[in-house]
C-alpha positions in Angstrom: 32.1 26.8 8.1 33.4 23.2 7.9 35.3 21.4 10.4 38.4 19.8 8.3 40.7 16.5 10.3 44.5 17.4 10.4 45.3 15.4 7.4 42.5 17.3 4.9 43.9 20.6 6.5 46.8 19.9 5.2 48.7 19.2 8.6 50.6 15.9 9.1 48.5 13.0 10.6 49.8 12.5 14.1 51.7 9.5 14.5 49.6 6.3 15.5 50.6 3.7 18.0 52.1 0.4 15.8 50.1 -2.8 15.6 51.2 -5.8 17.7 53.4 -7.6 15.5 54.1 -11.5 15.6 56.1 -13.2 18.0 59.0 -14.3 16.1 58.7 -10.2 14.3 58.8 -8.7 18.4 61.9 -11.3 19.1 64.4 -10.4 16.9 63.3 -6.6 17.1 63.7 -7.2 21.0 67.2 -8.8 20.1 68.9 -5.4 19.1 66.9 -2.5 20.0 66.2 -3.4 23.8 70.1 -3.5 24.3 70.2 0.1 22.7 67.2 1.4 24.8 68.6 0.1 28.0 72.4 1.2 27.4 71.6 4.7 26.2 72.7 7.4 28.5 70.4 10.1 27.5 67.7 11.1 24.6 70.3 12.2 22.3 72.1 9.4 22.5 69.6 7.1 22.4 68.4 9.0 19.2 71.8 8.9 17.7 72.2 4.9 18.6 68.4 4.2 17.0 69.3 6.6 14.3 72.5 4.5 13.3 70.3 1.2 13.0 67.7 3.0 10.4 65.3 4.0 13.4 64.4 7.3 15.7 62.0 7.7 18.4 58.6 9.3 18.6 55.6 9.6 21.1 52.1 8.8 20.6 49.3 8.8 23.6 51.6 8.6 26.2 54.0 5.6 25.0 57.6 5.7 23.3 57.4 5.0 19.9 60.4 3.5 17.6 59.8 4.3 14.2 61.2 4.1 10.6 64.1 6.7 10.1 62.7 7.0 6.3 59.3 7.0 6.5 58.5 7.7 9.9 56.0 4.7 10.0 55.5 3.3 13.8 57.5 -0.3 14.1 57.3 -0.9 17.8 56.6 0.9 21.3 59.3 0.7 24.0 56.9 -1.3 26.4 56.5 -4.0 23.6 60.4 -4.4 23.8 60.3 -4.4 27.4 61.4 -0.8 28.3 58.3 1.2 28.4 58.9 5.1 28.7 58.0 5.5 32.1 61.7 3.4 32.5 63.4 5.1 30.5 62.0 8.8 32.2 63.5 7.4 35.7 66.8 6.5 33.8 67.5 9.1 31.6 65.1 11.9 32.9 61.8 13.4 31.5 62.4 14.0 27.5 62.0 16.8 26.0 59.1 16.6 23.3 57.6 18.5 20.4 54.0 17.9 20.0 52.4 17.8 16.9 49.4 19.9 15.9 46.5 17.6 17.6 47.9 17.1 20.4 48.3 13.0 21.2 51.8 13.1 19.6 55.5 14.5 19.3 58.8 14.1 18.1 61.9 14.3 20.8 62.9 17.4 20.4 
């Protein structure tokens, strides 16, 4: 028997945290999605208002990930825009999450 990783099983790779991006990169980001993370009044609609600027939201080793509607590629973690997840849990209450096959990630569900 062989042991196969996720990705040569055929399962999708679980998503990875983003790298740190530049300064100027994290600015502008900061500029219109920190007003959408901290006006949102739930997970829906703080899906539907990420969604509607060509993001969503994900979560990856205990952080809130904002990714790439398209290709699902992680841009930036809620902490780096200044709302980490454990903010956003007090606000808008524990989300609801689908984790993927390994384990250290998930989709809001």
């Amino acid at each position: 028997m062989r042991y196969q990783t996720e990705t040569s099983a055929g399962w999708p790779e679980a998503s990875q945290l983003p790298p740190r991006m530049d300064c100027e990169t994290a600015a502008l980001l900061r500029g219109f999605l920190t007003p959408i993370l901290e006006n949102a009044t739930s997970w829906e609609d703080l899906s539907e208002r990420l969604a509607a600027k060509g993001y969503g939201v994900a979560f990856a080793e205990g952080h809130l990930v904002i990714v790439n509607a398209e290709s699902h590629d992680p841009v930036s973690t809620g902490a780096d825009m200044g709302v980490p997840l454990r903010h956003l849990s007090q606000r808008l209450g524990r989300p609801c999450v689908k984790v993927h096959q390994g384990g250290h990630s998930g989709d809001l569900g």
